[in-house]
C-alpha positions as CSV (number, residue, x, y, z in Angstrom):
1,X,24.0,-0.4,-13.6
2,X,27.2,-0.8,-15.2
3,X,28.3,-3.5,-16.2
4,X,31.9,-5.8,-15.4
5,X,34.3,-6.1,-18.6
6,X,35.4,-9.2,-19.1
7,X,38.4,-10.4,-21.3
8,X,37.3,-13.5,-23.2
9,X,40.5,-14.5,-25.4
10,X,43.2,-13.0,-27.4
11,X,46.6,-14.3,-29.7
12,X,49.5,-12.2,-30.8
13,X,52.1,-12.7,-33.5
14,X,55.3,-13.7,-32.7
15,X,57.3,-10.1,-32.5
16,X,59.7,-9.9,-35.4
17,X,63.2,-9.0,-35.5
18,X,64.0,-5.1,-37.0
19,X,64.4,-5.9,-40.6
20,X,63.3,-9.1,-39.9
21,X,60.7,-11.7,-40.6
22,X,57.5,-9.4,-40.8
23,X,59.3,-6.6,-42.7
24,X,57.2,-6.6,-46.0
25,X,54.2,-7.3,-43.8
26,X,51.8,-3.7,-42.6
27,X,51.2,-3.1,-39.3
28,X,47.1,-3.6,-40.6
29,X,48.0,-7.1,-41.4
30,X,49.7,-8.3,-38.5
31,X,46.5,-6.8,-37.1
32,X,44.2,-9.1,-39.0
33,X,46.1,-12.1,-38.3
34,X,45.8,-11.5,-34.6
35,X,42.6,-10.7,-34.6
36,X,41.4,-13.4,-36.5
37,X,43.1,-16.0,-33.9
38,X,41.7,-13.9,-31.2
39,X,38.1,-14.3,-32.4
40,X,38.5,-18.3,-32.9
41,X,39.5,-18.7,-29.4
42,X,36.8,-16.3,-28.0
43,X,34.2,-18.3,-29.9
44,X,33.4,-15.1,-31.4
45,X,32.2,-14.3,-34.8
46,X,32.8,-11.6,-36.9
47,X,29.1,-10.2,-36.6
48,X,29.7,-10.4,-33.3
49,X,31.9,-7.2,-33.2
50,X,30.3,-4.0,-32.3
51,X,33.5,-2.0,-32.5
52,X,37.5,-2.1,-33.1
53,X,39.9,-0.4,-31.5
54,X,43.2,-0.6,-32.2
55,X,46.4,1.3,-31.4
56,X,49.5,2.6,-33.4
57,X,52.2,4.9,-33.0
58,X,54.1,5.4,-36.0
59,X,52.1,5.1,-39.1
60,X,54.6,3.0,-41.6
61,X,52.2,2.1,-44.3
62,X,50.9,4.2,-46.8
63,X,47.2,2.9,-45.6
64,X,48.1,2.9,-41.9
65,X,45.6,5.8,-41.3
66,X,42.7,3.6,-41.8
67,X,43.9,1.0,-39.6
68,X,40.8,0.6,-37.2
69,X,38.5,0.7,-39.7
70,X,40.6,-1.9,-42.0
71,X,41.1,-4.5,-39.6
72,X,37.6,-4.9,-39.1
73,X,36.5,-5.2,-42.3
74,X,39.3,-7.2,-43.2
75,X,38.2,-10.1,-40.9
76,X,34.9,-9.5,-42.2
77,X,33.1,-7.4,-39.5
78,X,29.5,-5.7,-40.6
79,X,29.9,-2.7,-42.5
80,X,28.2,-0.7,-40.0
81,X,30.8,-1.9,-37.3
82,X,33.0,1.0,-36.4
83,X,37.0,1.1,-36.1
84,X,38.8,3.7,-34.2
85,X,42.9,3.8,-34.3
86,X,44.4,5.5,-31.2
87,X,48.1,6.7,-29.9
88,X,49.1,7.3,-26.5
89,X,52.2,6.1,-27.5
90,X,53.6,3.0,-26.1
91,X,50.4,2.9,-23.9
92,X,48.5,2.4,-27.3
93,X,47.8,-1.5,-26.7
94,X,46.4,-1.1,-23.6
95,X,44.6,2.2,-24.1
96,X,42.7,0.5,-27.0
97,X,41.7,-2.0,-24.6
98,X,40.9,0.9,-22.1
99,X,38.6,2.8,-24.9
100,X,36.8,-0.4,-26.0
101,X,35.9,-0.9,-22.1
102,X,34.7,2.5,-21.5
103,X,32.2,1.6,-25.0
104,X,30.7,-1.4,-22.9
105,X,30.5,0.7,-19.5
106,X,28.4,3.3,-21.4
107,X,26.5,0.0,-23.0
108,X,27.8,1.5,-26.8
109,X,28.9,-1.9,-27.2
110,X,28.7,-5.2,-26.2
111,X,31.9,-7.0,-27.6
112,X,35.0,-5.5,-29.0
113,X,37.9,-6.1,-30.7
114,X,40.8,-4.2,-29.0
115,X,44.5,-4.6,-29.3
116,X,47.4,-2.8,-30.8
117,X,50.0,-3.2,-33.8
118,X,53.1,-1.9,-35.1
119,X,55.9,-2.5,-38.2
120,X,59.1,-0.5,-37.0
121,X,61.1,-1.9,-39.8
122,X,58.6,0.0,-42.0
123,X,59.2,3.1,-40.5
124,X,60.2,5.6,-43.4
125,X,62.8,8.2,-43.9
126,X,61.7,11.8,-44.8
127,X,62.7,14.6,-46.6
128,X,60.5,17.9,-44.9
129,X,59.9,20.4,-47.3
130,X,60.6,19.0,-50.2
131,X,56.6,19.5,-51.0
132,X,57.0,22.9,-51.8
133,X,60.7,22.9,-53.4
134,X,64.0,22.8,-52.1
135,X,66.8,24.9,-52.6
136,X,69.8,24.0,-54.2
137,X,71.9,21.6,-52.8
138,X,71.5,18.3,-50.9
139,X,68.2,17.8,-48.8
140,X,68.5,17.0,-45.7
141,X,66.8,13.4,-45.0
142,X,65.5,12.1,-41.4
143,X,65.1,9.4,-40.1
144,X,61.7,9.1,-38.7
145,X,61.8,6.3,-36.6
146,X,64.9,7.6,-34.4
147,X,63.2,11.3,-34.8
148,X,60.0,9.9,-32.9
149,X,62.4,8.7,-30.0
150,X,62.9,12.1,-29.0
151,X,60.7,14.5,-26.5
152,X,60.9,18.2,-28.4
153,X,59.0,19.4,-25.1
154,X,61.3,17.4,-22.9
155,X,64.4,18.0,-24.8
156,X,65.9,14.4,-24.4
157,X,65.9,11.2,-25.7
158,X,63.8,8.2,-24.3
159,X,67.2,6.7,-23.2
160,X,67.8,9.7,-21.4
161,X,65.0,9.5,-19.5
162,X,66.2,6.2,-18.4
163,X,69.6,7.5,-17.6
164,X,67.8,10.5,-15.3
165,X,65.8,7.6,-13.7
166,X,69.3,5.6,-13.2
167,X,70.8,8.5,-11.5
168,X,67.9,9.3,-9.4
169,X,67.3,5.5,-8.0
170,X,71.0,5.2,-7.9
171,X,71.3,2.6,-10.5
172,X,74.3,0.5,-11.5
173,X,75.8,-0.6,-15.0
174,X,76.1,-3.4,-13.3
175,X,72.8,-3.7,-11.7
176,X,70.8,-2.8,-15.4
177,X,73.1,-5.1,-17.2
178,X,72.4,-8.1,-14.6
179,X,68.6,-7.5,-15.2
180,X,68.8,-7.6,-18.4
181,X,70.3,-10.7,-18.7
182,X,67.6,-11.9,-16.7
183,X,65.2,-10.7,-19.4
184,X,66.7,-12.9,-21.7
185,X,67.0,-16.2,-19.6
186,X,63.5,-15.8,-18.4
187,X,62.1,-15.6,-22.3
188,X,64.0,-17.8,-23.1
189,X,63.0,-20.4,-20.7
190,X,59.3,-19.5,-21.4
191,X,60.1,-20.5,-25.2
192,X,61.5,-24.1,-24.2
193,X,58.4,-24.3,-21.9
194,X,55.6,-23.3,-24.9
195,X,54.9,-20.6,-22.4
196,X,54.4,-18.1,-25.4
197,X,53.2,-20.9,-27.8
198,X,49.6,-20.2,-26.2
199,X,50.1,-17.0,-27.3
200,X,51.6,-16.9,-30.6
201,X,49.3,-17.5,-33.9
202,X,51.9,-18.8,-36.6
203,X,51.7,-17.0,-39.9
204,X,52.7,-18.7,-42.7
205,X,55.0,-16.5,-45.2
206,X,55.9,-17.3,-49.1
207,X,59.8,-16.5,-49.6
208,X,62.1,-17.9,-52.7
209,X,63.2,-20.5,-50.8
210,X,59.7,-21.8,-50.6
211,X,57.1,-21.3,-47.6
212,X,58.0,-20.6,-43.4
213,X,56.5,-20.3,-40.5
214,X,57.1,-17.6,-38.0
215,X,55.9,-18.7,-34.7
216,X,58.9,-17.6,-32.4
217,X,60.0,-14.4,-31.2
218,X,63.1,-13.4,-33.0
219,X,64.6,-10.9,-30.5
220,X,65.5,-13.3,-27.6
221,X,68.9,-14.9,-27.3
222,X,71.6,-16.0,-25.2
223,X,73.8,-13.3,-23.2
224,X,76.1,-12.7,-20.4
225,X,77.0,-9.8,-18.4
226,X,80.3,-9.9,-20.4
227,X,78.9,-9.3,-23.4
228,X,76.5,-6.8,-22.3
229,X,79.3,-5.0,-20.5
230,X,81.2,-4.4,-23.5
231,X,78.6,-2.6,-24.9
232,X,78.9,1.2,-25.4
233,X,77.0,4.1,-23.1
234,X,75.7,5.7,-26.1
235,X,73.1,8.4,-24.6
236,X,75.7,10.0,-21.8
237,X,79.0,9.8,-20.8
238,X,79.5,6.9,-18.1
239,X,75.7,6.1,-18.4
240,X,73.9,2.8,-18.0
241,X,71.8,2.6,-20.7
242,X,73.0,0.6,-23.9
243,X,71.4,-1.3,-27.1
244,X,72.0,-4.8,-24.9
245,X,69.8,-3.7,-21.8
246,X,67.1,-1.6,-24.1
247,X,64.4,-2.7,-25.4
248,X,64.0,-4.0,-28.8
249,X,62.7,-1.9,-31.9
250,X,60.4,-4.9,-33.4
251,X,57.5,-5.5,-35.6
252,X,54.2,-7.4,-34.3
253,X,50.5,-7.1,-33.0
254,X,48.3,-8.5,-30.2
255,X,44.6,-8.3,-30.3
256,X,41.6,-9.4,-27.6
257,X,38.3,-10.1,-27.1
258,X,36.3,-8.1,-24.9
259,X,32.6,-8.4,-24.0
260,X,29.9,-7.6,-21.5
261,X,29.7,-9.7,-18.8
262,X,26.1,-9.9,-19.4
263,X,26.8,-11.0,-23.2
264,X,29.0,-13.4,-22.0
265,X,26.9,-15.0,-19.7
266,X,23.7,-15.1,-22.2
267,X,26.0,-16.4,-25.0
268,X,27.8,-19.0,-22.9
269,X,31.1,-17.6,-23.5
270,X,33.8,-18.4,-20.6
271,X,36.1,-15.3,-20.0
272,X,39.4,-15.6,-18.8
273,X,39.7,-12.5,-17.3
274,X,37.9,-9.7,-15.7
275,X,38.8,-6.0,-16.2
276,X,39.1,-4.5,-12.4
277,X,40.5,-1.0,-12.7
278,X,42.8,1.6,-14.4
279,X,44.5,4.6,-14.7
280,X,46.2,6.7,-16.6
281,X,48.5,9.6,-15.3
282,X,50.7,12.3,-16.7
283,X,55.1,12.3,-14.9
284,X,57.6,14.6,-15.6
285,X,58.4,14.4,-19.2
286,X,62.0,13.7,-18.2
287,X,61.4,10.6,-16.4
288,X,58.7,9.5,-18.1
289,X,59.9,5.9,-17.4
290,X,58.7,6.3,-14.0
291,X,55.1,6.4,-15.3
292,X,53.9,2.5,-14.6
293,X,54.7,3.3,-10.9
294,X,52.0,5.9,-10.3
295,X,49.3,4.5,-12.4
296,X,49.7,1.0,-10.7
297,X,49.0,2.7,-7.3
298,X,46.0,4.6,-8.7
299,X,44.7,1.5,-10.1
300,X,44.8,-0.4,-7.3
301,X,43.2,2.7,-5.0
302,X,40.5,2.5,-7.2
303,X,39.7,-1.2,-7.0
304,X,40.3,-1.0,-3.0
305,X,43.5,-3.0,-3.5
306,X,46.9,-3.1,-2.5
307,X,50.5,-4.3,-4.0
308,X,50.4,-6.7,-1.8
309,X,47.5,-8.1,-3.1
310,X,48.8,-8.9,-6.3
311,X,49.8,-12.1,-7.6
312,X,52.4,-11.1,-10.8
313,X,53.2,-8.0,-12.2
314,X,53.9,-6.7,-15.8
315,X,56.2,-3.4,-16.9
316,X,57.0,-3.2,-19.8
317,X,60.5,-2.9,-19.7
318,X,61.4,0.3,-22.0
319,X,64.9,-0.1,-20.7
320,X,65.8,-2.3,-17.9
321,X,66.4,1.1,-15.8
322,X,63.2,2.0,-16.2
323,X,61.8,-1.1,-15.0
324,X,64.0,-1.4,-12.1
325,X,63.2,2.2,-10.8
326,X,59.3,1.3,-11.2
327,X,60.3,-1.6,-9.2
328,X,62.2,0.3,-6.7
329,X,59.3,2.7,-6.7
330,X,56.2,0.7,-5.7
331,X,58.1,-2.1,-3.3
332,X,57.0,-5.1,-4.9
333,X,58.8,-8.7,-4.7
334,X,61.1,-8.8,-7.9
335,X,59.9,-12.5,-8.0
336,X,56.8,-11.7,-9.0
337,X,57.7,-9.0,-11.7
338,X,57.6,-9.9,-15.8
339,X,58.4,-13.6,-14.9
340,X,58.9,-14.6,-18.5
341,X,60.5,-12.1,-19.4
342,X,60.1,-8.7,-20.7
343,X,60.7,-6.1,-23.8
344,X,64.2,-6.0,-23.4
345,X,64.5,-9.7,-24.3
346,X,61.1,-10.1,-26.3
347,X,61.0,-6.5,-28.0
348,X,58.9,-3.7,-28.0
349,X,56.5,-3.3,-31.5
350,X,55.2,0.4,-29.8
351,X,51.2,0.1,-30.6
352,X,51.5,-3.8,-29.6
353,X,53.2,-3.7,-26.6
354,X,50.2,-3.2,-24.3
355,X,47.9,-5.6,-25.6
356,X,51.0,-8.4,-25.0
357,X,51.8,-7.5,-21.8
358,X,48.0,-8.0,-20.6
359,X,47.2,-11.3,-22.5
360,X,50.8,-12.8,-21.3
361,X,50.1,-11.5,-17.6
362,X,46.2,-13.2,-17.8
363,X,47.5,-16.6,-19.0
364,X,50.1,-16.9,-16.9
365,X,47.9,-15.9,-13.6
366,X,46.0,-19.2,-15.0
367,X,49.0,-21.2,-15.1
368,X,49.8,-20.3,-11.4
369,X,46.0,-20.2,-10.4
370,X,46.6,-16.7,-9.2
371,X,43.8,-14.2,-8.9
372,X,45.4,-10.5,-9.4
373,X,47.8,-8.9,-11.4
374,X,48.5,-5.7,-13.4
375,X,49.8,-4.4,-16.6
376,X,51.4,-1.3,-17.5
377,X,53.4,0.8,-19.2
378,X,55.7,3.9,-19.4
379,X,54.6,6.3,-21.9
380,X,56.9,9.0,-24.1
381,X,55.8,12.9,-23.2
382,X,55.3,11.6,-19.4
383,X,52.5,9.4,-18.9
384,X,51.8,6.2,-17.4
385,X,49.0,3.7,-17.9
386,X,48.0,0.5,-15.9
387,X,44.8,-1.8,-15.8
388,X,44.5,-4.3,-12.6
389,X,43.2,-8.0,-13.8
390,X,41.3,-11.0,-12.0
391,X,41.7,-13.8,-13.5
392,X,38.7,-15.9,-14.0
């Protein structure tokens, strides 16, 4: 008999500005400190931990490879506890929690670490070639962070996908720009109301002017549709997509508990949340934006559920056009959609993402004394990924 997954607790970091606060900090660490938060509010040990699965997109640290494996031991897991890194992109945070799922379904495990992390700022440049010498003259150096925002097979940027999916839904500068602003007053309102507070884990940091504490978001901020409309269209002539209603390019981590229902119950541990269904699916490439909207319906179908039966919804918003069209797409009340806020205001650290989305969607479900709501996410290369929640 399988067994229900069940969501016991989880803490993220506050996501740092680019260049900002966590600059000088690995994505591994960020990890740890998440993790270790996650644990103390799961009434988990360390021992506990069959496995840890966490997700990445852009390795920026020389020992990012290991990253799995590190974070385990590094909040002092068994030896023989496994770690497993994945990528699917920005889907990372929630496929970790997906794969550590599927280990209790198949009874591999019985509680697991699961989450996702990412340091933009420490993205590098690169010189190609240069490992087997270069010819004379200047090599040519790249930029790998804004390289890895572009689809080779696609042959776009991710803002142009945004941009096909504001043409296709019929999308206004006016319309993204007014959204976005939303974004922003939403988080920013959840900040004044300690809404993230449950959230965050502060982590204290040593700097010349003596110690601080980062326990906010540094991406949020006040805006108006003045401002954002003087912003440029970078990505295409008379487009809609801009840096002010994009999402930000941040540092930070998330992390959860998950366990057996059956451990859970024998250990007298109270989960917050119960893992109902998900999906993952593949889109067109060149609206990969779209991807949330198709997984959410397959999610649901699988759990015998409808939209309607959902209490709050979370998208991460790639760009505010993005959201909007999965919003457009699947019919659902814009009231009940990323209610404090999304990535354009709170940022999007790639591997993270997913593991935030889920943990803010399950705590506010508790402050409402809902029952359902879903998570997902768009995902480069065409893909989207979505898990349906019950909160417990």
């Amino acid at each position: 008999m399988i067994q229900d997954v069940v969501l016991l607790e989880g803490a993220r970091t506050a996501f740092g500005e680019f260049g900002g606060a966590f600059k000088d900090i690995s994505a591994i660490d960020l990890a740890v400190s998440a993790a270790n938060e996650a644990m103390i509010r799961s009434n988990v040990k360390p021992e506990e931990i069959d496995q840890t699965v966490v997700g990445n997109v852009i390795q920026s640290s020389s020992d990012a490879i290991f990253m799995g494996r590190h974070v385990g031991l590094k909040v002092g897991m068994k030896t023989e506890t496994t770690g497993l890194t994945v990528n699917r992109l920005c889907g990372s945070g929630l496929q970790a929690i997906i794969t550590g799922a599927e280990s209790i379904y198949l009874n591999h495990s019985q509680v697991v670490l699961a989450g996702g992390s990412e340091n933009m700022s420490q993205v590098p440049h690169v010189i190609r070639g240069a490992r087997w010498g270069l010819p004379l003259g200047q090599a040519k150096m790249e930029d790998y962070l804004w390289e890895a925002l572009y689809d080779s097979y696609g042959g776009c940027s991710m803002a142009i996908t945004a941009e096909n999916l504001a043409e296709k839904y019929q999308l206004s500068r006016d319309t993204v720009d007014e959204y976005a602003v939303q974004s922003h007053k939403k988080a920013l309102t959840a900040m004044i109301n300690g809404n993230f507070a449950k959230e965050i884990v502060p982590i204290t940091m040593k700097t010349r002017k003596g110690e601080i504490i980062v326990n906010q978001d540094e991406h949020p901020r006040e805006t108006s549709i003045d401002k954002l409309s003087n912003l440029p269209a970078r990505f295409k002539e008379n487009g809609v997509v801009t840096a002010g209603n994009a999402s930000g390019i941040n540092d930070g981590a998330a992390m959860v508990v998950l366990a057996s229902s059956d451990y859970a119950e024998r250990n007298n541990l109270k989960p917050i949340a119960r893992l109902v269904s998900y999906s993952v699916v593949g889109v067109d490439p060149i609206i990969m934006g779209i991807g949330p909207a198709p997984a959410i319906k397959d999610a649901l179908n699988k759990a015998n559920l409808t939209i309607q039966d959902l209490d709050l919804i979370e998208i991460n918003e790639a760009f505010a056009a993005q959201y909007l069209a999965c919003q457009q797409e699947l019919g659902f009340n814009p009231e009940i959609g990323n209610v404090n806020g999304g990535a354009v205001a709170l940022g999007h650290p790639l591997g993270a993402s997913g593991a935030r989305i889920s943990l803010s969607l399950i705590y506010e479900l508790g402050r409402r004394n809902k029952k359902y709501g879903a998570s997902a996410l768009c995902i480069g290369g065409g893909q989207g990924i979505a898990a349906i929640w019950e909160r417990l």
